[in-house]
C-alpha positions in Angstrom: -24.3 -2.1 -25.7 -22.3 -4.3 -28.5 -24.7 -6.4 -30.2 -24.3 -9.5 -31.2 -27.7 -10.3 -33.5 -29.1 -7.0 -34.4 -26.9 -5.4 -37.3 -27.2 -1.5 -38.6 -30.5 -0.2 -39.1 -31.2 0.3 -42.9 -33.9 2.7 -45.0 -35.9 0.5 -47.2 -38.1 2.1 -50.2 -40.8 -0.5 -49.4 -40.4 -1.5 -45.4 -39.3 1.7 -44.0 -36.9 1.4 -41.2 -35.5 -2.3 -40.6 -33.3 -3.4 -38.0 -32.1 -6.3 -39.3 -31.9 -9.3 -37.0 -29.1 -11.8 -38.3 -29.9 -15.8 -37.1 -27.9 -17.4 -39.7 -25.5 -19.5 -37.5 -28.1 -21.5 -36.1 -28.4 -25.0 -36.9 -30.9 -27.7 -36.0 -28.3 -28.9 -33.7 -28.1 -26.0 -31.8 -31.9 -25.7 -31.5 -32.0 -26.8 -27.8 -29.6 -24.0 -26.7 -30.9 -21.4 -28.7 -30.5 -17.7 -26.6 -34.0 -16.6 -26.6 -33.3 -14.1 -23.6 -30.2 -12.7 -24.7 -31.6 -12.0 -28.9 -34.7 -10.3 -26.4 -32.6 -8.2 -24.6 -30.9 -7.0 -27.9 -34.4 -6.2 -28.9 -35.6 -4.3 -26.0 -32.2 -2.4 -25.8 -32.2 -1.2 -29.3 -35.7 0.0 -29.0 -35.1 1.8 -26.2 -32.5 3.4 -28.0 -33.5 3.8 -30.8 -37.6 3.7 -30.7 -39.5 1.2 -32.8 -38.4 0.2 -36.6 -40.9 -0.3 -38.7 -39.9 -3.4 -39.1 -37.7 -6.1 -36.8 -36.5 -8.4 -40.0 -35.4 -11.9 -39.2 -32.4 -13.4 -41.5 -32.9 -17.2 -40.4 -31.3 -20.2 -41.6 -33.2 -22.5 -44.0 -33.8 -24.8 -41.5 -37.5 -26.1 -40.5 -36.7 -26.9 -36.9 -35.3 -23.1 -36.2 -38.6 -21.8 -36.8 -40.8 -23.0 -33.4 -38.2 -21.2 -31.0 -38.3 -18.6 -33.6 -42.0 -18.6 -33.1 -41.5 -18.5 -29.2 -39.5 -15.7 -29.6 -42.1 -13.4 -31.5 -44.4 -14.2 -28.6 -42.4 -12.7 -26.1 -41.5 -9.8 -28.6 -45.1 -9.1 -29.3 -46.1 -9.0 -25.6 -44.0 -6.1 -24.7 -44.2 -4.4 -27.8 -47.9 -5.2 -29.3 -47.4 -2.9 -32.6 -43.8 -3.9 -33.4 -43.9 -5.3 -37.1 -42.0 -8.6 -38.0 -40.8 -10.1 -41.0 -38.8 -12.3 -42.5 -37.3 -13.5 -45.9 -37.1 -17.4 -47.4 -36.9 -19.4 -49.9 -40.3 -21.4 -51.1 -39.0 -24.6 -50.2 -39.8 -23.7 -46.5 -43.3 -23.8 -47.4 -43.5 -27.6 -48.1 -42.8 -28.2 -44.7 -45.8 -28.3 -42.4 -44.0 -27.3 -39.3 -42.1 -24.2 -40.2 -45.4 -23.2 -42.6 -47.8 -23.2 -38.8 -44.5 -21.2 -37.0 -44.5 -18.9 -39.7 -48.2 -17.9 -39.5 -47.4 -15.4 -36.5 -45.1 -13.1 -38.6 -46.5 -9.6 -40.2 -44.8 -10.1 -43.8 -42.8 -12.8 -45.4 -41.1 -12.5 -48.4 -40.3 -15.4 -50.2 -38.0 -16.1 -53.4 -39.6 -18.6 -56.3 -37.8 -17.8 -59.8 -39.1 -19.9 -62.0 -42.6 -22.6 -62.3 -42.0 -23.9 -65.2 -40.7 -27.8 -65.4 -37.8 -27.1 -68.0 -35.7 -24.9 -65.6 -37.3 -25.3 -62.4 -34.9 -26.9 -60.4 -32.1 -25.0 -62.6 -33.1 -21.3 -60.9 -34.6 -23.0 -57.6 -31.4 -25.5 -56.4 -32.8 -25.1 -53.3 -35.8 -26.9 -54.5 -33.8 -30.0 -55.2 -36.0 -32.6 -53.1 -39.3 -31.0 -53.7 -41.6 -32.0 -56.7 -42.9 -28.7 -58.7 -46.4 -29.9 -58.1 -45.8 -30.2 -54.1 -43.8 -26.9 -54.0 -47.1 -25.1 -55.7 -49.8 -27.0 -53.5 -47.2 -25.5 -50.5 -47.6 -22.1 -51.7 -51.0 -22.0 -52.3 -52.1 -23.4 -48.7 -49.7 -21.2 -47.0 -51.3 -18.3 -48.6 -55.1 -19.5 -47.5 -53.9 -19.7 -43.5 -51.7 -16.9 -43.8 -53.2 -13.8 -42.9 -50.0 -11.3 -42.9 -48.4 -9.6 -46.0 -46.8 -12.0 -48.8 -44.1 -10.5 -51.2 -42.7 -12.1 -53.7 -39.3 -12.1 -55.0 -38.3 -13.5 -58.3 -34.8 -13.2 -60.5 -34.7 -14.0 -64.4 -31.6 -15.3 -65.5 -30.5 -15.0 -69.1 -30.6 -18.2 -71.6 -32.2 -19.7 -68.7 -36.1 -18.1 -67.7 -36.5 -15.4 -69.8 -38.8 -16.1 -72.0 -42.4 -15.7 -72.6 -43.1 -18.8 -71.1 -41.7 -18.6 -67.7 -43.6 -15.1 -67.5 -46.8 -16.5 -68.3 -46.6 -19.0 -65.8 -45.4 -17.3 -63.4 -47.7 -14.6 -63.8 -51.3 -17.0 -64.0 -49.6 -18.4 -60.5 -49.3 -15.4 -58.7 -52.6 -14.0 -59.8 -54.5 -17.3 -58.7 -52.7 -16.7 -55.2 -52.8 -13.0 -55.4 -49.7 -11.5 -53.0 -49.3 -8.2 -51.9 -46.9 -7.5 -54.5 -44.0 -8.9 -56.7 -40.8 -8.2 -57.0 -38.6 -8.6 -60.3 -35.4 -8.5 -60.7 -32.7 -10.5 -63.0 -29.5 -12.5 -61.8 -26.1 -11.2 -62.6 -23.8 -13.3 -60.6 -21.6 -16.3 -61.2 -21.1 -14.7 -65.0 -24.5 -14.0 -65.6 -25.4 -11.4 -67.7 -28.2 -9.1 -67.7 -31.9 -10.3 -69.4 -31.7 -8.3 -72.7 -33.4 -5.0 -72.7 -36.6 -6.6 -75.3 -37.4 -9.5 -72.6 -37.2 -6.2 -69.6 -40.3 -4.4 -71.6 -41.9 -7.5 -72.6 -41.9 -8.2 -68.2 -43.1 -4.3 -67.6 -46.1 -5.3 -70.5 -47.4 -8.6 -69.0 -47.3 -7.1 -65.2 -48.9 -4.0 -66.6 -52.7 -4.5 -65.1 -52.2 -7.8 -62.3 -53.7 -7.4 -59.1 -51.0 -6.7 -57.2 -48.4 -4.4 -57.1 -45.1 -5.0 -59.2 -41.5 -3.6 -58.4 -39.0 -3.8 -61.4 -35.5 -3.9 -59.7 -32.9 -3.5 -63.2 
């Protein structure tokens, strides 16, 4: 079977096994025809196959009104395949929305990029953030994290002459201790003629995430 959502299985040092399920192309627009039964199918086949990933990881689009039939779709997952792990990556922004925060209750582990909480640059290493207050994307955050009772990683990128400095870390750093994820990923942004974070602001990052509550992967 040629399939159409489910892309090459892949050996992750944290997840395990993923199979990769790729939603990108759908639109709000598109919501009312969205193939349910045929992404299943997929689903079922490759398990068959293959036997159970560790984890089925959903690529969706940033779009709020995706994530009900997403939801829907979990259900039926989860009904023939009780023990089948689900996850899924996004941006913070989706968690100032209250409907995709409820749809998003019913997956295993969500990993969700924030790279920066500090006023000056907020919106500079967050564009995604660009019609959400600070203050309303934090309150977001936070009361996700009370209702969610799944796995929460964090994924954030420094970029240089931008957040790496002391303050950005120590912001940062108070935040996610207050709403204490299951661990932290760091990394720094090279692209778009970015260079790397010096190698003085890398060890000053190992130092302040030396003894958090959480666990902490460097990725530089």
């Amino acid at each position: 079977m040629e399939y159409k959502y489910i892309s090459e299985i892949q050996h992750d040092s944290w997840f395990g096994l993923v199979a990769p399920i790729h939603l990108n192309s759908f639109k709000s627009i598109s919501v009312k025809d969205f193939p349910t039964e045929e992404i299943f199918r997929e689903i079922n086949h490759f398990i068959f196959q293959n036997g159970n990933p560790d984890y089925l990881w959903f690529k969706i689009p940033n779009d709020p009104h995706i994530f009900h039939k997403i939801k829907l779709l979990i259900k039926v997952i989860k009904k023939y395949y009780p023990d089948q792990k689900i996850g899924t990556y996004i941006n913070c922004s989706i968690l100032c929305n209250e409907i995709a925060k409820k749809e998003l209750l019913d997956f295993d582990f969500i990993a969700v990029n924030i790279n920066s909480i500090e006023p000056s640059n907020y919106l500079k290493v967050n564009p995604y953030c660009i019609d959400i207050g600070l203050k309303d994307l934090l309150e977001g955050m936070v009361g996700f994290k009370k209702s969610y009772n799944g796995h929460l990683g964090i994924y954030t990128m420094f970029f240089s002459g931008i957040n790496d400095d002391i303050d950005n870390i120590k912001s940062l750093k108070d935040f996610l201790i207050d709403i204490k994820p299951d661990y932290i990923s760091i990394g720094n942004y090279v692209g778009k003629g970015f260079k790397p974070v010096s190698e003085e602001f890398k060890t000053t990052l190992k130092k302040s995430f030396d003894k958090v509550p959480f666990d902490v992967i460097f990725i530089f």
